[in-house]
C-alpha positions in Angstrom: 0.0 0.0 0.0 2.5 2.4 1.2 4.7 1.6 -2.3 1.6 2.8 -4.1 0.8 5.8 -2.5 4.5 6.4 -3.2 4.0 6.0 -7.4 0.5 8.1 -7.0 2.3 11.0 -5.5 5.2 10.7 -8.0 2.7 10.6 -10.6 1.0 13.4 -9.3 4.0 15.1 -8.8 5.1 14.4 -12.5 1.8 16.1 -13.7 1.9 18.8 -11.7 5.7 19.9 -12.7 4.3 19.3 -16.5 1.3 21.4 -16.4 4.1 24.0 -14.7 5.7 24.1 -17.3 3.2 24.2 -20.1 1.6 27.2 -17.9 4.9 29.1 -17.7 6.0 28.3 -21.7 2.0 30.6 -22.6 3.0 32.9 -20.4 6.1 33.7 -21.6 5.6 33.0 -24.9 4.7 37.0 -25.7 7.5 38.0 -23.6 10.0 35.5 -25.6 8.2 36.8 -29.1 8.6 40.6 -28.1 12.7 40.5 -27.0 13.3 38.2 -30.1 11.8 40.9 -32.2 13.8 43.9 -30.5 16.9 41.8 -31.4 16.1 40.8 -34.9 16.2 43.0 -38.4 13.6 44.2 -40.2 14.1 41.0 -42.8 13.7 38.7 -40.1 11.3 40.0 -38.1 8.8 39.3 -41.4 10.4 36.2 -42.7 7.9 33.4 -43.4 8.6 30.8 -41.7 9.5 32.9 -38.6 13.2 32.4 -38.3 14.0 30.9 -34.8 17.9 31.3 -35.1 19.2 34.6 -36.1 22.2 36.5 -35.1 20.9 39.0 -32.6 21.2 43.1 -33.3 20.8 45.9 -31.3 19.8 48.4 -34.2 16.6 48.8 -32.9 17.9 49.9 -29.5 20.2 52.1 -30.5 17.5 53.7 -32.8 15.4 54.4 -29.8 18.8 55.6 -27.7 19.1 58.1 -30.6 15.7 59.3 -31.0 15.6 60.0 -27.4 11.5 60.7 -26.5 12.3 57.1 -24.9 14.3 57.5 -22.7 12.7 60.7 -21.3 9.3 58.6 -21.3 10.9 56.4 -19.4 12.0 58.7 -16.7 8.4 60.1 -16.5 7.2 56.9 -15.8 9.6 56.1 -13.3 8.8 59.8 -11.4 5.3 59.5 -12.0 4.7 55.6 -11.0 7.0 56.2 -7.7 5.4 59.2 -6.6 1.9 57.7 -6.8 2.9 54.8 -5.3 4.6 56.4 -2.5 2.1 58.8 -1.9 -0.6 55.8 -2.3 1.1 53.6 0.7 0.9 57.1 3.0 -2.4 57.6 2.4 -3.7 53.3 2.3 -1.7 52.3 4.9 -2.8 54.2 7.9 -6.5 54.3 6.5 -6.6 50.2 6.0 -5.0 50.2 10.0 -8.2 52.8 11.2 -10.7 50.4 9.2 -9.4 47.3 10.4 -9.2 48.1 14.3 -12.2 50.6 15.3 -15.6 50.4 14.4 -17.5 54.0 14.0 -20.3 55.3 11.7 -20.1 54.9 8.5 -17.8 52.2 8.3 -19.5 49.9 5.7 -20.2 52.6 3.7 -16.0 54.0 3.6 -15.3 50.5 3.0 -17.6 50.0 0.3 -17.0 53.4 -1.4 -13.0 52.8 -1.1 -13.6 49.0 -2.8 -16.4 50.0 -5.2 -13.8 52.7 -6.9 -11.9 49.4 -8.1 -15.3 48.4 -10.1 -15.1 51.4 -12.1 -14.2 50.9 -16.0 -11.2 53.6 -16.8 -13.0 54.3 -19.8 -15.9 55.9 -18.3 -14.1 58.7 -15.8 -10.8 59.2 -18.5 -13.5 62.4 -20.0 -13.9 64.0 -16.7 -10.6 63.4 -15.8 -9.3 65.5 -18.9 -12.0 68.0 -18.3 -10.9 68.6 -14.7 -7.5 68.5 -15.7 -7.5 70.9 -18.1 -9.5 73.4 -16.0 -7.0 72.9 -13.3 -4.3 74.0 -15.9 -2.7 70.7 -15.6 -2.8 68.8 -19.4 0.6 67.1 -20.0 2.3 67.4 -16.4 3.1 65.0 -14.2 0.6 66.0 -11.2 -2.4 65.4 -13.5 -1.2 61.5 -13.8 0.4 61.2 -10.4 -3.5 62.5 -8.9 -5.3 60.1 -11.2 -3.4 56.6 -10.0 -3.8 57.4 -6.6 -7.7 57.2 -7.4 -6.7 53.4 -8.1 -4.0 53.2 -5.8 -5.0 54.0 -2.8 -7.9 51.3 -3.0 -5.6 48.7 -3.8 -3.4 49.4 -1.0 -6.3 49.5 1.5 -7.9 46.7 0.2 -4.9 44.4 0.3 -2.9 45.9 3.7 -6.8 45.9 5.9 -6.4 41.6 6.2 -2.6 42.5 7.1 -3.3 44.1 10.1 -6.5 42.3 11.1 -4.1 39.1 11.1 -2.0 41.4 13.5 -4.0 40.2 17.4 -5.1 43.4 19.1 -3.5 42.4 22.4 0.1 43.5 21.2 -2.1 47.0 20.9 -3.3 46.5 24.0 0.0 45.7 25.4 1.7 49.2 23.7 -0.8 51.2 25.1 -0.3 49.9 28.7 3.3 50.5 28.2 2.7 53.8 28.1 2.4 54.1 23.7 0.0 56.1 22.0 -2.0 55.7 19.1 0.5 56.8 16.0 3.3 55.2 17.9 1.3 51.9 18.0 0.8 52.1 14.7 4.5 53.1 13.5 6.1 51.3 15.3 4.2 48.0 16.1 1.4 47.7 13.4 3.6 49.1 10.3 6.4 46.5 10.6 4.7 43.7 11.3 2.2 44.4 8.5 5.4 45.3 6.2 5.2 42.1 3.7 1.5 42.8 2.8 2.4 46.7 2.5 5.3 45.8 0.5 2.8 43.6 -2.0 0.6 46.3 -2.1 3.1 48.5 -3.3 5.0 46.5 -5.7 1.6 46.0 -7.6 0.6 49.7 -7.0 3.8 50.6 -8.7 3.7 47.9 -11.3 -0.5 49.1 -12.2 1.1 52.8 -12.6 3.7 51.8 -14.5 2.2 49.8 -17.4 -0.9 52.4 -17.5 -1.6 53.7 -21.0 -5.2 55.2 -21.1 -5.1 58.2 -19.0 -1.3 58.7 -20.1 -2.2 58.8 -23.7 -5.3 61.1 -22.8 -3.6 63.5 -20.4 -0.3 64.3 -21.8 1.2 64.7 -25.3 4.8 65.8 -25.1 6.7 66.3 -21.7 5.1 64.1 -19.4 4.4 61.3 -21.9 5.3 58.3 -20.3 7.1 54.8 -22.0 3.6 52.9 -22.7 2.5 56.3 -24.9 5.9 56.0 -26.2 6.1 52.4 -26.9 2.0 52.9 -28.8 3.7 56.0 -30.7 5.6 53.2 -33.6 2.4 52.9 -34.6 1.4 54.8 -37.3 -0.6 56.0 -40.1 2.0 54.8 -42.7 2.8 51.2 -40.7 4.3 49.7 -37.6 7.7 50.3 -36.5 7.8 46.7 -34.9 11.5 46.7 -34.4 11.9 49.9 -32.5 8.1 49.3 -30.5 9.3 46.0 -29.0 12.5 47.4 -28.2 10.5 50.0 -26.6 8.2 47.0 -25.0 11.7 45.3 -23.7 12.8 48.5 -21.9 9.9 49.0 -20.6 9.4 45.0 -19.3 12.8 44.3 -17.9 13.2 46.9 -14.9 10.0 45.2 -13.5 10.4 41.6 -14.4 14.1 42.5 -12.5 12.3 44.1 -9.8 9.7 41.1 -9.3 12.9 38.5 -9.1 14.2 40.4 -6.4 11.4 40.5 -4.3 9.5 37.3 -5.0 9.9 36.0 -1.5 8.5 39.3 -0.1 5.9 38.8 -2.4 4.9 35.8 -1.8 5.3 36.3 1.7 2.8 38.8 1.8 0.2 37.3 -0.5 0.1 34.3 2.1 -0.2 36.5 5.5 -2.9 35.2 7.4 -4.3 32.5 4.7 -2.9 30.1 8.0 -4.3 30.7 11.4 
């Protein structure tokens, strides 16, 4: 019996690593086609059958180097999606601690106004949005954006950091305020570190949402606060598609956060899991 259950769970285990990998190989798939495009020529790129071996150039990096609207794109997307995000944990993170340790008026209703602004199709406020920006005097700068994904922001920040510090028990409050603690230092420095891994997950995504935007970007700016998505969608034009230069473009854009996410995949994984244990 027990050399059975031994070949079941290799079995299963067999399966599991080759459903993995057949999971993985479609998900990267688009990844895979988009590098191998920056780094083949023009000739190549349309070749019927697609050529799987070439010899790898750079022309269409150096073309967007040499342009240069990239690479200023990409700063503005780096300001813009780290200022958001920053600002977006100072505002969620205090306001996901209130709703998940006192109970007051209202609180249903805050809660369900703060998760109901997720349900919201972009397409339906980016008009106002422009309107109000444009009133405001602030068309094509980098507050107009920054403003707009804290909308977004800030509700996935409470959303995801409120079961972070409800999985936090209330007697360690308890216990800081008999030591003498009072209610920001309780939540600086007890609450905010031991909630740190969900905060952390709720930022990464935060930052990673800001950074990949495109609709409000391409509506609210057109020159100096354009960020790398606009950028990238520019290569397409009337006369064709620039595929080399826009999946160069895509590949810039792609490897500072598929970096970031190797780096931090324990934190993130860390803080996806809080709490699913008790």
């Amino acid at each position: 019996m027990t050399v059975l259950r031994g070949k079941r769970r290799v079995w299963t285990d067999l399966w599991q690593a080759v459903l993995a990998l057949f999971l993985a190989g479609i998900f990267l798939l688009p990844v895979y086609w988009m590098v191998t495009t920056a780094l083949k020529t023009t000739i190549d790129t349309f070749a019927v059958p697609p050529v799987l071996i070439f010899q790898p150039t750079f022309e269409h990096f150096l073309a967007v180097y040499t342009e240069g609207p990239v690479l200023k794109s990409l700063l503005n997307s780096l300001v813009i999606a780290a200022t958001s995000t920053a600002l977006a944990v100072i505002i969620g993170a205090p306001a996901a601690y209130v709703l998940a340790r006192f109970n007051f008026r209202g609180k249903a209703d805050l809660w369900f106004w703060i998760i109901s602004n997720r349900f919201i199709s972009p397409i339906v406020v980016a008009l106002p949005f422009f309107l109000i920006a444009r009133d405001l005097r602030l068309l094509d700068r980098h507050p107009a954006l920054i403003l707009v994904y804290l909308t977004f922001g800030v509700p996935l920040v409470v959303w995801l950091c409120v079961d972070q510090f409800r999985a936090i028990p209330r007697e360690v409050d308890e216990a800081a305020r008999v030591d003498g603690a009072n209610l920001g230092q309780v939540f600086l420095r007890i609450n905010l570190p031991l909630a740190m891994p969900g905060i952390a997950v709720a930022a990464i995504l935060a930052f990673i949402t800001s950074w990949n935007e495109l609709m409000f970007a391409l509506v609210l700016t057109s020159t100096e606060a354009r960020t790398a998505p606009v950028e990238a969608a520019n290569f397409m034009t009337g006369f064709g598609i620039r595929w080399g230069p826009m999946m160069a473009t895509g590949t810039l854009i792609v490897l500072p956060v598929l970096l970031f996410a190797l780096l931090v995949s324990r934190s993130l994984v860390r803080g996806l899991t809080m709490g699913a244990v008790k």
